[in-house]
N, C-alpha and C positions, 0 to 999 in steps of 0.2 A: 889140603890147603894149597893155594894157588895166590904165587905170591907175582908182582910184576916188578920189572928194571927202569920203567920210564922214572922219569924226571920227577921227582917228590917236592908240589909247593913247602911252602915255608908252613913250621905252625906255629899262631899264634900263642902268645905269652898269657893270654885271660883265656880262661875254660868258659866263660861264657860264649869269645869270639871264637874258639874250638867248636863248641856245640855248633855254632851259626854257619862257620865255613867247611867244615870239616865231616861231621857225626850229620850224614844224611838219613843212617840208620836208626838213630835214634830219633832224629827229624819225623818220618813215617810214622813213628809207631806213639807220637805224641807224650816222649818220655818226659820232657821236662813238664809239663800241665800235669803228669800222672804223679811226680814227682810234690809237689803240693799238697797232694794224699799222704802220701808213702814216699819213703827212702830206704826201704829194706830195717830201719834199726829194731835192733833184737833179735835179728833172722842171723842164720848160717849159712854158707852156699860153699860146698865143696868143690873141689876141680880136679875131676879124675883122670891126669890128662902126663905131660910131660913135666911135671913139677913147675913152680909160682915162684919168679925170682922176686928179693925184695925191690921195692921201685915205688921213688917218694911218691905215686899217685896210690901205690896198694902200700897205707901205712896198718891199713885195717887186716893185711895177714895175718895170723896166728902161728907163725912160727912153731913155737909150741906143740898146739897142739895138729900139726903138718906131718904128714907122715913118705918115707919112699919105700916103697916094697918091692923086693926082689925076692924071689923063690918063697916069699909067703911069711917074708921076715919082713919086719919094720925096722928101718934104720935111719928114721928121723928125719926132718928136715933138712936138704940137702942146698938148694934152687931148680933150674931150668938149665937145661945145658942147650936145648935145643931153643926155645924163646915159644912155643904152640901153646903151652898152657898160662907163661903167662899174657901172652895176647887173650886169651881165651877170658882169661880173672880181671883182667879190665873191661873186657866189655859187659861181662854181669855184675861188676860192682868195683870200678878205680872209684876212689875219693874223690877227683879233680883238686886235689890242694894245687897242683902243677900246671897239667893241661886236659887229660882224659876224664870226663864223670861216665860213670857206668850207669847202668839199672837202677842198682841197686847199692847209691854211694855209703852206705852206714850199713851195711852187711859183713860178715866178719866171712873173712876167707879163710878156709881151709883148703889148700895144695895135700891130694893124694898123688903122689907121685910115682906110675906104676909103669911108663916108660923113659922117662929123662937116665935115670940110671940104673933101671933094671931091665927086666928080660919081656916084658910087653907078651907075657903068656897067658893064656885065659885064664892062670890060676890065681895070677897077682892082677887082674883086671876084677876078675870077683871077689878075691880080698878085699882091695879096692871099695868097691861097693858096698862090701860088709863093714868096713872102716866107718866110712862117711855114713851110714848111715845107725853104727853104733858112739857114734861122738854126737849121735842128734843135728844133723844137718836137716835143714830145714828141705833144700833143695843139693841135690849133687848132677854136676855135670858132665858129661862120659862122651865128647866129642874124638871118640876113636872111632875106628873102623874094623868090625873084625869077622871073617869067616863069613865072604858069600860064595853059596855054594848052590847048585844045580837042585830043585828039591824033590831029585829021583834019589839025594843022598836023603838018609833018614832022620830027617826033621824034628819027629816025633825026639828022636832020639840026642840033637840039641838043647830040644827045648827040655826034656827030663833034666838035664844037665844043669843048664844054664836059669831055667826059671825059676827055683827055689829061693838063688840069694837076693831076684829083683822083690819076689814076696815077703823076703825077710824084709826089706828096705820099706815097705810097705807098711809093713804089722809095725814098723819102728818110727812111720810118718816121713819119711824121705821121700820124694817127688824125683825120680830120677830122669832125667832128660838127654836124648840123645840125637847126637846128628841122620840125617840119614843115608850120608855116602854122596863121593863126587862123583861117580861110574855112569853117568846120563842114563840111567837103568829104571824101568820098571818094576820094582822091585815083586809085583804080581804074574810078573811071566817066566817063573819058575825058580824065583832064587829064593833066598831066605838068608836074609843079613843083623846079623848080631854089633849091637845091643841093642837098637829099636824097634826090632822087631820080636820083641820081650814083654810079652803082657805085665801093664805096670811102668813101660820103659815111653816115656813121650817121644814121637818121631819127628822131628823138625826139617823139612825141606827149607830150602835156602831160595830167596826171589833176590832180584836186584832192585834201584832207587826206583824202577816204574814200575814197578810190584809184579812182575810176572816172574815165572820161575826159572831160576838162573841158567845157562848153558851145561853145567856139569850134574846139577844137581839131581840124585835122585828119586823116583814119586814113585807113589801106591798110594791103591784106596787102604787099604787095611793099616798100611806102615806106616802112614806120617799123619800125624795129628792135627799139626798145624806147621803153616812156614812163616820162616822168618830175615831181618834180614841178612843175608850172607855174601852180598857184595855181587858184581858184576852183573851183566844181563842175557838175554835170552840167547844170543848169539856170543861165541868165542871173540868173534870182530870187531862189536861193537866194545866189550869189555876191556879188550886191552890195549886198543887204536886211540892216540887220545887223541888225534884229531878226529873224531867222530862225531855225528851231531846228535848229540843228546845231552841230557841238562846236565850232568855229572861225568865229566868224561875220565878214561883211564890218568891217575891210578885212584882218582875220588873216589871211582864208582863202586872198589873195595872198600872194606871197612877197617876205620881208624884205629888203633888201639896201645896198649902201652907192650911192649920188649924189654928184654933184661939188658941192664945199663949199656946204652955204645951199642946195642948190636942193631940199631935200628938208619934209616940214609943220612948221610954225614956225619954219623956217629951219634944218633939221638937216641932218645929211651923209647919211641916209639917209631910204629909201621904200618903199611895197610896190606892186608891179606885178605883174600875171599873162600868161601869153600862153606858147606855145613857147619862145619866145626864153627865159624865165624857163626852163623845162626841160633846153634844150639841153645849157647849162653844170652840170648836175648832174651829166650825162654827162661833161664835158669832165672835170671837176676828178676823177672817180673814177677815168678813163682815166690820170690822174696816179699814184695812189694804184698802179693795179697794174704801172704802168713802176715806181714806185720797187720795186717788190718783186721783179720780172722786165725785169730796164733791155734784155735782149736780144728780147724777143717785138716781133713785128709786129706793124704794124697790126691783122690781121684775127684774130690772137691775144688781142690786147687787147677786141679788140670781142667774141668769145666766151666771156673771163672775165665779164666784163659781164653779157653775156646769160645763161650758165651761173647767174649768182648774182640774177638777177631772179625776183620772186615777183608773184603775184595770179592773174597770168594761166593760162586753162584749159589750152595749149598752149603750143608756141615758136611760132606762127603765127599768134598771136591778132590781128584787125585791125585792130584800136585799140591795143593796146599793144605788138604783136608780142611778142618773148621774155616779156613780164612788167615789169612796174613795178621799177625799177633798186634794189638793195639792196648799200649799199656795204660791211657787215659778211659778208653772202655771196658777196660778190664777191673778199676780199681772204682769207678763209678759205681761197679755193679755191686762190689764184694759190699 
């Protein structure tokens, strides 16, 4: 996640005029048209992340049934100590009663909470995922980063590991989606990076507001399914200069999103941060949007409406974006 210090406009008091000045990412991807279809209701979308503090745009948390896990224990709904996942839960599904509308504004959130206050080890990461997608998450989002490694180490012997509980998620209809790393890395020239590279697991590269792929962001043909938006642009310079000439300059060119109370500039409930992780959930919250349309498609259903309604890209293989840059108004047209 890559946050900046410049100067933060003001944000407006109507979520409409939010959308208008602010949510350029959600601008791109033609959410509010797509939203006229679909709003996510009746869907679930998990967030497997730093834990989802309460915050009057996420009134649709579920508390409840929220879980934090540490050494493979649930110990309940806690919040966000750190503020990553709840930016992450706005941008797939805030309400906008306030200022932020997400994806997926009538999606019920569920916060797995598997590094805010615990041990962020591969074991409470696949908890985690066994969680979210034993409470019937329609969609769960996993914009962590975990274990890239040279793939002279034994891969095979990863994936034994690791790919049983993204199949469990599968057989249970969970759509799990994940970031694909800020490491400006190819991820085909000899790495192998967990959790998107997870058969079962969606790979989302990050582009900025002129849809090319961002400066940090990492591509593969095999590993990223599709990108999305995750703020800044091709170059570090342009991204964080705001006197720069481009239509959305530093810290616009991040993406919008809601913070736990006060921790956001001048004390606000939100911020703008860029990185995959900001991408991921663009995915998760649209994966919303086409369960409510079609509540019977699988997983790998869902992920081809998706991709089917993605644009920019030359092909469906492109390596930086693979399908094309996510467009939630062709995506929901099609379902």
């Amino acid at each position: 996640m890559i946050e900046t210090e410049d100067e933060h406009p003001e944000i407006p008091d109507d979520p409409e005029d939010v959308y208008d000045d602010l949510l350029w990412d959600k601008q791109v991807q033609d959410v509010r048209e797509a939203q006229a279809y679909a709003t996510g209701e009746g869907t679930t979308v998990a967030i497997i992340d730093t834990g989802v503090a309460e915050h009057p745009d996420l009134p649709n948390l579920d508390t409840d049934a929220s879980a934090t896990i540490a050494f493979g224990t649930d110990s309940g709904h806690q919040g966000d100590p750190n503020g990553h996942g709840t930016h992450v839960a706005g941008t797939a599904a805030a309400a906008g009663d306030v200022a932020m509308t997400g994806t997926a504004p009538d999606a019920v959130i569920i916060s797995v909470d598997v590094l805010g206050y615990g041990t962020g080890s591969m074991g409470d990461i696949m908890a985690g995922m066994e969680y979210a997608a034993a409470v019937g998450a329609d969609a769960a989002n996993i914009s962590l980063g975990s274990m890239q490694a040279p793939q002279d180490v034994d891969v095979g012997f990863y994936r034994q590991l690791f790919q049983p509980v993204a199949n469990y998620g599968r057989r249970e209809g969970t759509l799990y989606v994940g970031s694909a790393g800020n490491d400006e890395t190819d991820l085909q020239g000899g790495w192998v990076r967990l959790w998107n590279g997870l058969a079962g697991v969606v790979g989302v590269s990050a582009t900025g507001p002129n849809d090319e792929l961002s400066f940090y962001s990492n591509w593969g043909r095999n590993d990223v399914d599709v990108g999305a938006p995750g703020g800044g642009y091709e170059t570090e310079e342009l991204s964080v200069d705001p006197e720069a000439d481009v239509e959305w300059p530093a810290p616009l060119s991040f993406v919008f999103s809601t913070v736990p109370e006060g921790d956001g500039p001048d004390d606000s409930d939100y911020d703008w941060f860029a990185g995959t992780s900001m991408a991921a959930p663009q995915v998760t919250g649209l994966a919303a949007l086409v369960r409510e349309l079609d509540p019977d498609a699988n997983p790998q259903q869902v992920l081809q409406a998706i991709r089917h309604g993605a644009e920019v890209a030359d092909n469906r293989g492109d390596p930086e974006l693979g399908a094309g840059r996510v467009n939630a108004l062709n995506t929901v047209e099609r379902v």
